[in-house]
C-alpha positions in Angstrom: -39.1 -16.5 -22.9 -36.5 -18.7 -22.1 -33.3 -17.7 -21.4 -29.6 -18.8 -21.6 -28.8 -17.6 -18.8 -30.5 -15.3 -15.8 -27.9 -12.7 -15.0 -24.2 -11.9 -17.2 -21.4 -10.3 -15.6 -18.7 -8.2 -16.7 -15.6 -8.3 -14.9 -14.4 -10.9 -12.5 -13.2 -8.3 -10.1 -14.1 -8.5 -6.4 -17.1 -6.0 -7.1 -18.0 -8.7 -10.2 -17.3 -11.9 -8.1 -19.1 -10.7 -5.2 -21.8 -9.8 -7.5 -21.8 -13.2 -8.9 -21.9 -14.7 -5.9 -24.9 -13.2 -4.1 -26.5 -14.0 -7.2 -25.9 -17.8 -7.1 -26.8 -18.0 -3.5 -30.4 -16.4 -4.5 -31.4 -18.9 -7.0 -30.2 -16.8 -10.1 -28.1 -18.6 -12.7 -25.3 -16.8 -13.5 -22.0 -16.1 -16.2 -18.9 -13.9 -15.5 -17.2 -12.2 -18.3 -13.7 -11.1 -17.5 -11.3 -9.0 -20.2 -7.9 -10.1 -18.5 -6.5 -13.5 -19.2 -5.5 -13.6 -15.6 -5.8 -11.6 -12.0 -4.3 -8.5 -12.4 -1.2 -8.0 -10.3 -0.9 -3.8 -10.5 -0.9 -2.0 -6.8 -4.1 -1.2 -5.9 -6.1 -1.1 -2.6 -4.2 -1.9 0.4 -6.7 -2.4 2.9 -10.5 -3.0 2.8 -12.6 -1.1 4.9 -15.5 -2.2 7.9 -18.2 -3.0 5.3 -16.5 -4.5 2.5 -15.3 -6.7 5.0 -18.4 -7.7 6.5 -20.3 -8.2 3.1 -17.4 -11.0 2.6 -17.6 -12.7 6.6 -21.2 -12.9 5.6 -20.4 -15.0 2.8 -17.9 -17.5 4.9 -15.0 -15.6 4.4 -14.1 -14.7 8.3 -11.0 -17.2 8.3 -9.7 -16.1 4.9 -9.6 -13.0 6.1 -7.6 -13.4 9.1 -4.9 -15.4 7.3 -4.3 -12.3 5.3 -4.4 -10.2 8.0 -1.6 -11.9 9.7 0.1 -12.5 6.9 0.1 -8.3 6.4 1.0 -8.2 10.5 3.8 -10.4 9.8 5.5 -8.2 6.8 4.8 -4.8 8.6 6.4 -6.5 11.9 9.7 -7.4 9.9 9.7 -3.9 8.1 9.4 -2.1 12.2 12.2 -4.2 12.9 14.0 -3.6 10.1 14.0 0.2 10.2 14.4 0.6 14.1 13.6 3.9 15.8 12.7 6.1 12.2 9.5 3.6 11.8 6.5 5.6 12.8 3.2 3.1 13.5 -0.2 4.4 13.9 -0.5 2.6 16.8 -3.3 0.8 18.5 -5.0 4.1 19.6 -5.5 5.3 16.2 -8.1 4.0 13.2 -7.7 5.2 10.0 -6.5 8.8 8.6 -8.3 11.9 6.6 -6.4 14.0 4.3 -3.4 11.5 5.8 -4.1 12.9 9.3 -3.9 9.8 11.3 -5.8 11.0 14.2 -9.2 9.2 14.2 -9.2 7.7 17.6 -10.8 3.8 18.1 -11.6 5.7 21.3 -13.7 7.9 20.1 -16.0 5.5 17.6 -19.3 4.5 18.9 -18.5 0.8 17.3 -14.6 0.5 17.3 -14.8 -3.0 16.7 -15.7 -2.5 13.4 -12.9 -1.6 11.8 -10.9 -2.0 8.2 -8.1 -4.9 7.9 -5.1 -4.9 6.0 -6.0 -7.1 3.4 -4.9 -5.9 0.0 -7.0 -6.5 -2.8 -5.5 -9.2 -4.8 -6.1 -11.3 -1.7 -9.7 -10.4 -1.6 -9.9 -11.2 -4.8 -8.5 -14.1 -4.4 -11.0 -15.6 -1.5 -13.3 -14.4 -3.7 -12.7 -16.2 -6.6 -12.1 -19.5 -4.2 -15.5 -19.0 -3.3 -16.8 -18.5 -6.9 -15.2 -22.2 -7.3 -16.8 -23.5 -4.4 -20.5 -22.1 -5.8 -19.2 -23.9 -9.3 -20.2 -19.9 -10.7 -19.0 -19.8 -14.2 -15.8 -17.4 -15.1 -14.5 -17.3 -18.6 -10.8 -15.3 -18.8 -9.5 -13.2 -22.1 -13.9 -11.9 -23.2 -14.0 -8.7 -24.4 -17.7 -7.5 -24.4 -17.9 -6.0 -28.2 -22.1 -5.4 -28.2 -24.3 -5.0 -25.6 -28.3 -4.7 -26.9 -31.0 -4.1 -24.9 -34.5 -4.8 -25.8 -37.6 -5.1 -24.0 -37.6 -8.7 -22.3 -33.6 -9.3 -22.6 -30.1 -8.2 -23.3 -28.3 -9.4 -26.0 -24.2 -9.7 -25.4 -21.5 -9.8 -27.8 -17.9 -10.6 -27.1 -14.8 -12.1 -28.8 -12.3 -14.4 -27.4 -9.6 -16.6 -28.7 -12.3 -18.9 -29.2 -13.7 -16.5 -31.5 -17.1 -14.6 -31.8 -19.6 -15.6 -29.1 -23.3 -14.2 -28.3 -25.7 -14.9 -25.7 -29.1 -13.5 -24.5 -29.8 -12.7 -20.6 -32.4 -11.5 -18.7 -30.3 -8.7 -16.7 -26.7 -7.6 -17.3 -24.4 -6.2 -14.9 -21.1 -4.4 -15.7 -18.7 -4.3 -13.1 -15.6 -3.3 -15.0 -14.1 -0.5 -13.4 -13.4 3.3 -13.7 -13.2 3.0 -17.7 -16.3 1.2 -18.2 -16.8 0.0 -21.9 -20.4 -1.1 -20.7 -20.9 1.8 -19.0 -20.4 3.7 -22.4 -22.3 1.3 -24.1 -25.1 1.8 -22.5 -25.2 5.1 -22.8 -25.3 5.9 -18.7 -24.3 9.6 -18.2 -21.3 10.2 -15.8 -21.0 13.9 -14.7 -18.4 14.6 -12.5 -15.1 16.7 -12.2 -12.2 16.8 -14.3 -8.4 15.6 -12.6 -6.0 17.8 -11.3 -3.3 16.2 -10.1 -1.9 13.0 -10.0 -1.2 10.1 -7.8 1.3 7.1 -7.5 1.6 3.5 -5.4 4.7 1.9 -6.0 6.8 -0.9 -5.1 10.7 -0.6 -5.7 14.1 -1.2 -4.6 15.4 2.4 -3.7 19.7 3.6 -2.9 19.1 5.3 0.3 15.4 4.2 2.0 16.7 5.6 4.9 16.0 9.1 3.7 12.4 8.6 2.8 12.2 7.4 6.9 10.3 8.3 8.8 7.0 6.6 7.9 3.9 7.9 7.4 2.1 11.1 5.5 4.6 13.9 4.7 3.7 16.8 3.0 6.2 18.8 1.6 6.5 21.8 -0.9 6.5 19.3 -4.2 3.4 17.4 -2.2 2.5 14.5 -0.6 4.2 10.9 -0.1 4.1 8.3 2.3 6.6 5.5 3.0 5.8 2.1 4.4 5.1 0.0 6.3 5.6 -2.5 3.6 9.1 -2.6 2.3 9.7 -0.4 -0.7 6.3 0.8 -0.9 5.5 4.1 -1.3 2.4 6.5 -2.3 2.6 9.8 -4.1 0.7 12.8 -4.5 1.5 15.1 -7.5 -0.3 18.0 -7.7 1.6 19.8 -10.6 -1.5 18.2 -13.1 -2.6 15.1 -14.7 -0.5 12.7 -16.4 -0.2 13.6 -20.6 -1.6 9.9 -20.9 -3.0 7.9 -18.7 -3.0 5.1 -20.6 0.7 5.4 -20.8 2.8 2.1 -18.8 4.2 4.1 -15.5 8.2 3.5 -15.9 10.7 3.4 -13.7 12.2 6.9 -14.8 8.7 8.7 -14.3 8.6 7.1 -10.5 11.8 8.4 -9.9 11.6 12.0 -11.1 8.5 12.0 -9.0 9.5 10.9 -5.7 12.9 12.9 -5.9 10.4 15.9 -6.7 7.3 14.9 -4.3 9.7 14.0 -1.4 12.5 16.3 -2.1 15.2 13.7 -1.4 18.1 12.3 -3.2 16.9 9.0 -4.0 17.1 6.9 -7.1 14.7 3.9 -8.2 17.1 1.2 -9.0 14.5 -1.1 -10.2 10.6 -1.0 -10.2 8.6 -3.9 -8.9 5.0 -3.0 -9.5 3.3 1.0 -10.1 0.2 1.9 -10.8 -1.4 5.8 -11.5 -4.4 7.0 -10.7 -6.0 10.9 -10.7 -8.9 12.8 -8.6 -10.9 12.4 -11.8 -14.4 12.0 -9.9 -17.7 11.3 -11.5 -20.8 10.0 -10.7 -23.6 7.8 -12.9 -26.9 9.9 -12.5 -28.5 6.3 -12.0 -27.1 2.9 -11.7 -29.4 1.0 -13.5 -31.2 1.4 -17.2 -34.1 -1.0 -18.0 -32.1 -4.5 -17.6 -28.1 -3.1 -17.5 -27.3 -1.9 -13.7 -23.3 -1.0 -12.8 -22.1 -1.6 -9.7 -18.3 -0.6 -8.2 -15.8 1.8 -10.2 -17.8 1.4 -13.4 -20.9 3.7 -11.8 -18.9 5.8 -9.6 -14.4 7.3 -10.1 -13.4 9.2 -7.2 -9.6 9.7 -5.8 -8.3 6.5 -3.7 -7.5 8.6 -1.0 -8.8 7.1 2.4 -9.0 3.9 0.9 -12.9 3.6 0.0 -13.5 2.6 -3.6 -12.8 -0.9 -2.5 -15.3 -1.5 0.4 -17.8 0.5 -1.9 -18.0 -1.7 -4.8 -18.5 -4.7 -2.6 -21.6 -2.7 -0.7 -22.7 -2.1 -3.8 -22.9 -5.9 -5.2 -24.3 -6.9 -1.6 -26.9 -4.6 -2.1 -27.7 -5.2 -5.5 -27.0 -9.3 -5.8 -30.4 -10.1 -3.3 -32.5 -8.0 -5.5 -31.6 -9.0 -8.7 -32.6 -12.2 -7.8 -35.4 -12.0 -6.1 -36.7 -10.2 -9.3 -35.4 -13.4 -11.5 -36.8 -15.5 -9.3 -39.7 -13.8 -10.0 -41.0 -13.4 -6.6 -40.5 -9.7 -6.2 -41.6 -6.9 -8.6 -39.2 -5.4 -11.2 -39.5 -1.7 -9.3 -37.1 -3.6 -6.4 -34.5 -2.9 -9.1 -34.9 1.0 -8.2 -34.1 0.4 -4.5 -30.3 0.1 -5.5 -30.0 3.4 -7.2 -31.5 4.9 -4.4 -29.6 3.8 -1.6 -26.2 3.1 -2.8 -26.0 6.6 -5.1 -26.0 9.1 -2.1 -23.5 7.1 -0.4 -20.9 7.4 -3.2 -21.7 11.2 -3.3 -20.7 11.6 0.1 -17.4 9.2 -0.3 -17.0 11.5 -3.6 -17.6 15.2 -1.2 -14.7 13.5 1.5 -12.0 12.2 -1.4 -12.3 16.1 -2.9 -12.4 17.9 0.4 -9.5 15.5 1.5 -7.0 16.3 -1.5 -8.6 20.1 -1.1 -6.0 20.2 1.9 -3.2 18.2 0.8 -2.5 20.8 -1.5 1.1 22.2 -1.0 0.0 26.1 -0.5 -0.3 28.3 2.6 -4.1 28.1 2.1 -4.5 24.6 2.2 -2.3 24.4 5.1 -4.0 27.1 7.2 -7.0 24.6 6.5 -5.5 21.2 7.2 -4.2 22.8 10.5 -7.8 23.7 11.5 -9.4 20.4 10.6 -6.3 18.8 12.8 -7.3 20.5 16.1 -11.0 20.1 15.3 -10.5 16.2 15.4 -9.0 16.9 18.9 -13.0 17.0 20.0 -14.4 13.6 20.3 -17.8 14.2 18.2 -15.8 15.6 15.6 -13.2 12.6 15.5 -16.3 10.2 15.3 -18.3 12.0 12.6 -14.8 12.2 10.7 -14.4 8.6 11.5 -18.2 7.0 10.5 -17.0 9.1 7.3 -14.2 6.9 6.8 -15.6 3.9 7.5 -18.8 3.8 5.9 -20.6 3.5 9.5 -22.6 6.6 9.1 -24.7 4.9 6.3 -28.4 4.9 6.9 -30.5 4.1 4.0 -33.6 6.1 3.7 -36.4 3.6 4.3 -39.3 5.8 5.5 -38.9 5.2 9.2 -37.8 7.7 12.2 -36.5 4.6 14.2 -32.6 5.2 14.5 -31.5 1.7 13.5 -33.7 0.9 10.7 -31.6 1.6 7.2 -28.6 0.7 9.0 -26.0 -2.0 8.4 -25.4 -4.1 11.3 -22.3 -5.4 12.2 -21.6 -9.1 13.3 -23.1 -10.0 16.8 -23.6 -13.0 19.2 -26.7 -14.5 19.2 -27.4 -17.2 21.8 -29.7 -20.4 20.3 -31.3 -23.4 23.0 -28.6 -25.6 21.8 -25.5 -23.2 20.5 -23.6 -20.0 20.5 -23.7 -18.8 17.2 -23.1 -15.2 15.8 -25.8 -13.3 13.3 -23.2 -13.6 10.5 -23.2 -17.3 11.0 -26.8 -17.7 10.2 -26.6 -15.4 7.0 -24.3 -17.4 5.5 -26.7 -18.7 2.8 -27.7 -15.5 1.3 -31.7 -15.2 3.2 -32.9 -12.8 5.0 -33.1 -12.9 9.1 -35.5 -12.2 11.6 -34.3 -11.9 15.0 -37.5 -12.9 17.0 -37.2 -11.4 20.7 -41.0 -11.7 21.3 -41.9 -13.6 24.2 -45.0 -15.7 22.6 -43.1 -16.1 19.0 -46.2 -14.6 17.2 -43.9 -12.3 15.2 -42.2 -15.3 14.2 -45.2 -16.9 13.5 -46.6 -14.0 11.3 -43.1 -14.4 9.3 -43.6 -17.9 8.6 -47.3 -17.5 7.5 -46.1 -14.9 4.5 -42.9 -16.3 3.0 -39.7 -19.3 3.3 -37.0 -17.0 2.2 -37.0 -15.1 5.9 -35.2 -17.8 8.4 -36.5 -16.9 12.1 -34.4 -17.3 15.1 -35.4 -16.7 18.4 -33.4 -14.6 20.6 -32.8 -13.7 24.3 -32.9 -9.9 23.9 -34.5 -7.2 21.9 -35.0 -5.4 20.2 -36.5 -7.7 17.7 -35.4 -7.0 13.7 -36.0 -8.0 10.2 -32.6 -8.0 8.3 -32.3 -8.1 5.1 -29.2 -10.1 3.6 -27.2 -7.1 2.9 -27.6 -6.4 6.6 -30.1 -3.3 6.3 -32.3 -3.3 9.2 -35.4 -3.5 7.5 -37.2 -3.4 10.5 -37.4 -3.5 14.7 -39.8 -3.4 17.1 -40.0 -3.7 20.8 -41.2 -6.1 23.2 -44.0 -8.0 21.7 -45.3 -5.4 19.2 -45.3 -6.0 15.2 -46.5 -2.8 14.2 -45.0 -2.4 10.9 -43.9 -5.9 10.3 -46.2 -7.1 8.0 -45.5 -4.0 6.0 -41.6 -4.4 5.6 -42.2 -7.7 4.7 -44.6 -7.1 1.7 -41.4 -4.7 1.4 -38.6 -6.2 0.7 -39.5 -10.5 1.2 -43.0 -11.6 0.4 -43.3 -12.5 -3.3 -45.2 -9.8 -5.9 -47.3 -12.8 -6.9 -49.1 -13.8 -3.5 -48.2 -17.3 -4.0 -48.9 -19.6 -0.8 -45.9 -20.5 1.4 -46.2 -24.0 0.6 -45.9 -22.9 -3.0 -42.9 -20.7 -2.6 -40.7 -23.9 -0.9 -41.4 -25.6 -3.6 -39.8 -22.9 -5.8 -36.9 -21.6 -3.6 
């Protein structure tokens, strides 16, 4: 049948846009619903991690990136200054924290060049919406999804607007609205987990006596756990005396201040409240991300504490995974059963992110116990395997899809590298930019290249200097590597994950990419 439109969104997020995004650049036609009548301006993440990163320099986001970078520099640089001698910085040495133990070492990582920036997520979401723009993607503001339907060859949406009542019909439907997920509940996906326990602030305010929350960084104390800086008047609280009574409650300038006083055991008033937002440990898990045509992606299949600052580089993993097979399948060039690839790969790495956000508020806890243990992981990261499996943790490095191969790389996302062309100097990310899939030919005679070309146009083959050779797919898996001139297993990863379900000639599949 024909339909209005190949894939609907919900939520214009970064998880959504991204979504959205990858989408367009694989053929699929595509609508974004968002709730909000604007960007929402509440705290949220401050940083996004290696991955997250990378899924967006893929995209042509690298510069963007950068300015925000600096512009964060910049602000941190005035705050040192500002606060002299009491100002502790992380330093150059140091990559990250666990459990705000900010002793992972850059030393110490096999790939310390891959690393998270401090780019908050407003301005993510920001370059990503520029980009939306750019792809003329369609985003319609102040749509709340009222009926969601599935049936056998579509999904039927409902929402209302001030426009009024509106309807459509899609073949997919992706919700990417967050921890509270009204699509996630409307479709009836289960989501198990663990119930909150405590409760945890980011704030921006104008305090009487800064000088007493000095110096920065993680302190825990008797009432818990609360860091200041290095952004002035920002702070971040951990409250372990229970949830909040109502989480849907506004967080108000009196309820920040009885915290911090209590969390940080200083005399300090808030004189007036910028921005706050509240989140808890509440940590759950969908037991798949994808029913018939409705998949989730981001905080609306997976909740987990913001500690480490993960959720954010996860969601965007999540829609580069996801976007390339969604429309490969509406394309109709790869089989439906693609769709069951994303559940596998992407669930067991939000499990582990889940098992590191509990263990890490499992020793943040203000008791002896937790101490004893906190103490204990400290000197273990003193070892430098320990420091980089801690740090791989952090980062998202240690992911390594389960594709059926004993080859260490394959599974893997690979990080930006230079590649060296007859007539340029270009870097892998540089020639992923559109979306396809690339196969890094280091063969001497070009017959793996040549084998490529014979079975599909959506696989762009450059020639290289140096091996190994690999098939990657656009979410950066290595799908595939082989040394020298062998292509043992090429032709196999390529019926895979590229060539079309329908055998259709090469000449015929140009004429439909």
């Amino acid at each position: 049948m024909e339909f209005m439109m190949d894939v609907v969104i919900v939520g214009a997020g970064p998880v959504g846009l991204l979504s959205a995004i990858e989408l367009t650049l694989g053929g699929a036609r595509v609508l974004v619903l968002e709730r909000l009548a604007a960007p929402s301006m509440a705290s949220k993440a401050l940083g996004i991690g290696p991955l997250g990163s990378e899924a967006l320099q893929r995209r042509g986001m690298a510069a963007a990136i950068a300015a925000a970078e600096e512009h964060t520099f910049t602000t941190i640089k005035k705050f040192t200054e500002q606060n002299g001698p009491n100002t502790r910085g992380k330093g150059s040495k140091f990559s990250g924290h666990f459990a705000g133990l900010s002793l992972i070492r850059k030393d110490a990582q096999k790939e310390p060049q891959r690393h998270a920036h401090p780019v908050d997520q407003q301005a993510v979401e920001a370059m990503l919406a520029e980009r939306v723009r750019a792809l003329g993607i369609e985003v319609r503001r102040e749509c709340d999804v009222t009926n969601v339907v599935q049936r056998v060859d579509g999904v039927d949406v409902e929402w209302v607007s001030p426009a009024g009542e509106d309807r459509i019909r899609c073949a997919y439907f992706v919700g990417c609205d967050g921890g509270r997920s009204q699509i996630r509940k409307m479709a009836g996906f289960a989501f198990p987990g663990t119930a909150p326990s405590m409760t945890m602030y980011q704030a921006t305010a104008e305090i009487d006596h800064p000088e007493r929350l000095l110096p920065t960084g993680w302190r825990r104390t008797s009432g818990g756990v609360f860091s200041y800086g290095p952004f002035p008047g920002r702070f971040f609280m951990l409250d372990f005396s229970g949830p909040p009574e109502d989480r849907e409650a506004p967080v108000t300038r009196e309820e920040i201040e009885a915290v911090l006083r209590r969390v940080s055991g200083e005399d300090v008033r808030v004189k007036a409240l910028e921005s706050a937002s509240r989140w808890t440990d509440n940590t759950r898990l969908v037991d798949t991300y994808r029913q018939g045509r409705v998949l989730l992606a981001g905080d609306a299949a997976h909740v987990h504490s913001p500690f480490g600052g993960q959720g954010l580089s996860l969601g965007l993993v999540d829609a580069a995974n996801l976007g390339w097979k969604l429309a490969a399948v509406v394309r109709g060039e790869m089989p439906d059963s693609l769709l069951d690839t994303y559940t596998a790969e992407r669930r067991p790495v939000a499990e582990a992110v889940m098992a590191n956000t509990l263990a890490q508020i499992a020793i943040m806890r203000p008791d002896p116990q937790a101490g004893a243990m906190r103490d204990i992981v400290a000197n273990l990261m003193q070892f430098d395997d320990v420091n980089r499996f801690i740090g791989e943790i952090m980062s998202g490095l240690s992911i390594r899809y389960d594709l059926g191969s004993d080859l260490d790389d394959v599974g893997r996302l690979i990080g930006d590298k230079p590649i060296d062309l007859s007539d340029a100097h270009v870097s892998l990310y540089d020639v992923m930019q559109d979306g396809m899939s690339v196969f890094l030919d280091a063969s001497t005679d070009g017959k793996a290249s040549t084998l490529v070309a014979s079975c599909t146009r959506r696989v762009r083959c450059v020639a290289v200097a140096t091996g190994p050779s690999m098939l990657i797919r656009p979410d950066a898996c290595i799908a595939w590597t082989g040394e020298e001139n062998s292509t043992d297993g090429l032709e196999e990863a390529l019926h895979r994950w590229c060539i079309p379900a329908l055998g259709l000639p090469v000449d015929e599949q140009a004429a439909n990419a």
